[in-house]
N, C-alpha and C positions, 0 to 999 in steps of 0.2 A: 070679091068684097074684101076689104083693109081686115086685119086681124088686128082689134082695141087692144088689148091683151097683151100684148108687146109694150104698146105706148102708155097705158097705163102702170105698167108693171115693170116699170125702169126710174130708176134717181134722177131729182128734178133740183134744181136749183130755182126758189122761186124768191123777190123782191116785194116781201111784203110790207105792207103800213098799217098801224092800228091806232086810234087814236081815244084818248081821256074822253068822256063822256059831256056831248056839250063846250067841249077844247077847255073844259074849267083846268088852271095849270098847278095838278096834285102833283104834279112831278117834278117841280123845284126843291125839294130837299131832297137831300143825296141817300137817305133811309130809303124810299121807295125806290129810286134807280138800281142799289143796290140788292132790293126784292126782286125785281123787276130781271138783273142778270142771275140773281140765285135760282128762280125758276126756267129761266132759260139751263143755265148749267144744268138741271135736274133733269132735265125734258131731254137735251142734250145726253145725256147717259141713258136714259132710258128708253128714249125712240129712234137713236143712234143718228144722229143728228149731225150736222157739222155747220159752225157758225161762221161763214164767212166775212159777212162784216154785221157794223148796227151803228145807232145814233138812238139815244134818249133825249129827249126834247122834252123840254117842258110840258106838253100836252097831248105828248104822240110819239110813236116807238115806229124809226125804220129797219126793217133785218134782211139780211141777204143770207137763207139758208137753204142747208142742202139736203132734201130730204131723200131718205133710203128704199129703194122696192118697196112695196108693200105696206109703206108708211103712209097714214094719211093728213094732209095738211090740215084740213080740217079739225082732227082729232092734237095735231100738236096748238095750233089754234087754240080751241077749245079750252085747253086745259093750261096752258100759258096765259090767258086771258083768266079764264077761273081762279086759279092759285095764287098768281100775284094780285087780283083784286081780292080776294078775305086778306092774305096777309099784309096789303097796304090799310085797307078799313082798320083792322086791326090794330097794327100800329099808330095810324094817325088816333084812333080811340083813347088807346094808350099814354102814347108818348107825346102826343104835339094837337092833343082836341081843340086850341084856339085855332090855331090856322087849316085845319078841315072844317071848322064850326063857321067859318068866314066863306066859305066855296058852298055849305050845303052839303048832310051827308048823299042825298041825293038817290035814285033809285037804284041806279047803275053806277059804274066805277066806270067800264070803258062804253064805249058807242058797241052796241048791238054787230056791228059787221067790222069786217079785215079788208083789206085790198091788197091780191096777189097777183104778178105778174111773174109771168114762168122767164128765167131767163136760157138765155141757148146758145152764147157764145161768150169769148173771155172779153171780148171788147164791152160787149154789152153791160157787164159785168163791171167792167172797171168806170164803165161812164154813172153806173149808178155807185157806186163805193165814191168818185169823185162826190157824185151827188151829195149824198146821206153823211158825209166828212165836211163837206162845205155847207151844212145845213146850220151849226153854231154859227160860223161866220154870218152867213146870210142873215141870222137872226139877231146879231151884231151882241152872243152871249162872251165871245172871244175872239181876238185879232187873228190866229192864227186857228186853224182847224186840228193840231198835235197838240189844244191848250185845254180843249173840252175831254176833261177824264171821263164822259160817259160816250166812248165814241171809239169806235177800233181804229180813227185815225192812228189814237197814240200808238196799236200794234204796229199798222203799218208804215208809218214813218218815222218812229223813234223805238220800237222793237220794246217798248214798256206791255207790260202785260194791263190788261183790260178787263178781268173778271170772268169773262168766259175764256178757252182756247178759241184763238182764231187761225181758221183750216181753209188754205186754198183747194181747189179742185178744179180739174182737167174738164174740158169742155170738149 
């Protein structure tokens, strides 16, 4: 019989998506994106985290991270979706209640679930970072995918810093 225990109990790099609740698009001002990587940052030092890429999108968050032994995705999950949903309510209450009062404050901030795909090589890897970098274009928010400052394009092709640290990792 396989020993689980091994395979659970080793660093994963998984290609997650989360998306705004009913794709309502609370995530066009740059206040909430910038929530949005502050709690990444935080999770990032505290559950020893490494951010290899991401894309904020108007109504949905993709991340390519890498989580540590013993770390559970679930639990950064969790509390990455928890934290920046009061502190965006929050602020929209605050600072900008017309244009949350136009979406509805609604019951939820994000959808109930995440979509995690474990990645397991460097190719794999690079085809979704292609991805998640070419996702502004696609959505035709900017010509080029180094133009979307919510996006580790700009780390990795013009070496500008992005809000969180962005960390390769060996496959």
């Amino acid at each position: 019989m396989r020993n689980y225990g091994d395979i659970l109990n080793r660093p994963k790099v998984f290609f997650i998506t989360f998306n705004v609740y009913r794709r309502r698009r609370l995530l066009d001002l740059d206040q909430p994106k910038r929530i949005i990587l502050g709690v990444l940052e935080a999770l990032r030092l505290q559950a020893g985290l490494k951010c290899i890429g991401f894309v904020i999108m108007p109504n949905h968050v993709h991340a390519l991270l890498w989580i540590p032994a013993g770390q559970s995705l679930s639990f950064v999950m969790h509390e990455w979706k928890r934290r920046s949903s009061l502190l965006i309510r929050t602020w929209y209450t605050a600072k900008a209640a017309n244009y949350f009062r136009e979406f509805g404050m609604g019951r939820r901030f994000w959808q109930p679930k995440y979509y995690p795909f474990e990645i397991e090589s460097r190719e794999k890897a690079e085809e979704i970072l292609d991805y998640m970098h070419l996702n502004p274009t696609r959505s035709q928010l900017v010509q080029r995918a180094v133009d979307w400052k919510w996006s580790s394009a700009r780390w990795y092709l013009a070496r500008r810093t992005v809000g969180v640290p962005i960390e390769w990792v060996d496959f």
